[in-house]
N, C-alpha and C positions, 0 to 999 in steps of 0.2 A: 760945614760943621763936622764932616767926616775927615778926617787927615793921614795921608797915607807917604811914608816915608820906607824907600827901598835902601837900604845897606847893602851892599854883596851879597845878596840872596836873602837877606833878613828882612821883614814886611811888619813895618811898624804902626798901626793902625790906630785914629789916636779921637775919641769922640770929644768934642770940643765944642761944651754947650754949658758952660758951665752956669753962668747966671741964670739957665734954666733945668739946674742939677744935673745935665747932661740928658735929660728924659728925649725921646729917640719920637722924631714924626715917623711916616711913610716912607716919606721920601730919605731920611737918613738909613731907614734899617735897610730899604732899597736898596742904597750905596753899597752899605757892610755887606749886603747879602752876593753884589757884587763882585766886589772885590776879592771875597771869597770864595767867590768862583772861580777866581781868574789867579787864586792861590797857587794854583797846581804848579804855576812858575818859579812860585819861591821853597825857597829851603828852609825856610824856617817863618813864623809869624804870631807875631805879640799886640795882643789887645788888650789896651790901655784907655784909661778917661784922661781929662784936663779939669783940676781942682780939688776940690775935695770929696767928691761925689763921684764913682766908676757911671751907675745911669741909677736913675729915677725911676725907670722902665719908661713907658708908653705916654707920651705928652697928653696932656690929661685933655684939653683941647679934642683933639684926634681920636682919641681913648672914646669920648663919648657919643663919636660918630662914628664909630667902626674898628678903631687899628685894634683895640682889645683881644678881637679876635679874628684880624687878620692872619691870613694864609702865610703873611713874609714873616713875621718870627720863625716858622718852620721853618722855611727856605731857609734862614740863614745860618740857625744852627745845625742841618743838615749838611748846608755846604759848607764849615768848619768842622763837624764832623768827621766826613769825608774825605779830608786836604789828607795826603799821604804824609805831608813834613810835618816837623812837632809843633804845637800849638801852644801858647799858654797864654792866659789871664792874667797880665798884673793889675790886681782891683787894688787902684789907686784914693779908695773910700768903698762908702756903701754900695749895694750892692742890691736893688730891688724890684718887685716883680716881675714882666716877661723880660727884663735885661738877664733874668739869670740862667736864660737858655743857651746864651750865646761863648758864656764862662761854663757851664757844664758840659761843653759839646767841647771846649779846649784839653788839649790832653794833660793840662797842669793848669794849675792855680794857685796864683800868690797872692797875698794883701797886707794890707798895713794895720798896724793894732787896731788904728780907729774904725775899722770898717764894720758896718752891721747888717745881717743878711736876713733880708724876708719876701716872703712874696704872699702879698696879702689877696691872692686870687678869691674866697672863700667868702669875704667881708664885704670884697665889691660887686659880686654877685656872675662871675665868670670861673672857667673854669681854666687850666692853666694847658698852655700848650703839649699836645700828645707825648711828646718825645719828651719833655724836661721832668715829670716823675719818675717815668723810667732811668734816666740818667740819675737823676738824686740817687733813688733808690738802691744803684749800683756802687754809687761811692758811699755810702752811709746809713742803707739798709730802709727798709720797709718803715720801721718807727720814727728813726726820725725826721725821715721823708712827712710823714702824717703830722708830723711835731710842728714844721715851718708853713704844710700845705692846707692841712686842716684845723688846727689849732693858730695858725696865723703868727708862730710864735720869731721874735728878733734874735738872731744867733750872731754872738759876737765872736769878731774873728780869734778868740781866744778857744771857743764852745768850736767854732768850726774846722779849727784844726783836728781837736781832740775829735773831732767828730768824723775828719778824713774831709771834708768838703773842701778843704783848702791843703796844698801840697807846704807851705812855708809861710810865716808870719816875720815881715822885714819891714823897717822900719822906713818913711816917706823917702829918705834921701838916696835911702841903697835902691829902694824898688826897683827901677829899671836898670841898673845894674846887673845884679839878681838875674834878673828877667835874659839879660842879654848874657850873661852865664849860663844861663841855663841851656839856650840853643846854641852856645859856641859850637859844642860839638858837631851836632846837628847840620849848621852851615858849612862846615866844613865835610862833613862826609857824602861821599858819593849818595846821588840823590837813593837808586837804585837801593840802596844797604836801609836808608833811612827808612824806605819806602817798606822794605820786605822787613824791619822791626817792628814797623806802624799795624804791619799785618800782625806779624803774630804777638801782639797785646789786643789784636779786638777779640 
């Protein structure tokens, strides 16, 4: 359900769940969390869904025996984080709750008009992983961080741009286009260059 496709240094990573909105077990965020360890190889890396849907978050299943607040959401978004090469989200749809650690922790983010971004952490009675307010919070400020986290509220990729949460709104067919423009550069330059830009933007 995880799918991972290597290009010349380009690390295509593709959640593929889709008649279950792509919503993430254990054992897939496992995988991702993975893989993105094992990042530090490629030169560049794009996480992507299959359908309509980017993730659902936490398989509702799994969700009510524990994954909610498991430890591997961190993991994974830490270890994308991390990764020295550029990173970016293309949200191929919606976009919802702890799935939206793993697109915060990318160093860009694309989506398509239809997408809609919430994380209803508040309503289901948890609270949302350590590191994904703070991320919010850095691209789009204290307010409306509280706007999606505590007010529970759905932002369209239209609101999400204006709001800075999303780097380009493109349309389904260009998306990974797009996406794979985005890091031409990226694969192509000396890991070392990319490495010591990655630095100085944190």
């Amino acid at each position: 359900m995880i799918e991972l496709v290597k290009e010349e240094g380009l690390w295509i990573v593709t959640i593929n769940r889709p008649d279950k909105a792509n919503s993430l077990t254990e054992a897939m965020l496992t995988e991702l969390a993975e893989i993105a360890e094992a990042a530090h190889q490629a030169k560049a890396l794009v996480l992507t869904g299959k359908g309509k849907v980017f993730s659902a978050g936490a398989d509702l299943d799994e969700a009510r025996t524990g994954l909610a607040t498991s430890g591997v959401w961190e993991r994974l978004s830490g270890a994308i984080a991390a990764l020295p090469c550029l990173t970016v989200a293309a949200l191929n749809g919606t976009l919802a709750g702890g799935a939206n650690g793993m697109a915060l922790a990318c160093d860009l983010r694309i989506a398509v008009p239809s997408a809609m971004f919430f994380y209803p952490v508040m309503r289901l009675g948890f609270l949302p992983q350590p590191s994904d307010p703070k991320r919010m919070a850095a691209l789009i400020g204290p307010a409306r961080t509280k706007l999606i986290l505590m007010a529970g509220q759905k932002i369209t990729a239209k609101e999400a741009y204006a709001f800075g949460l999303v780097d380009r709104v493109v349309e389904p067919d260009a998306l990974m286009q797009v996406a794979r423009d985005l890091v031409a550069d990226s694969v192509a330059a000396k890991p070392q260059i990319a490495a010591g830009i990655a630095d100085l933007c944190r």
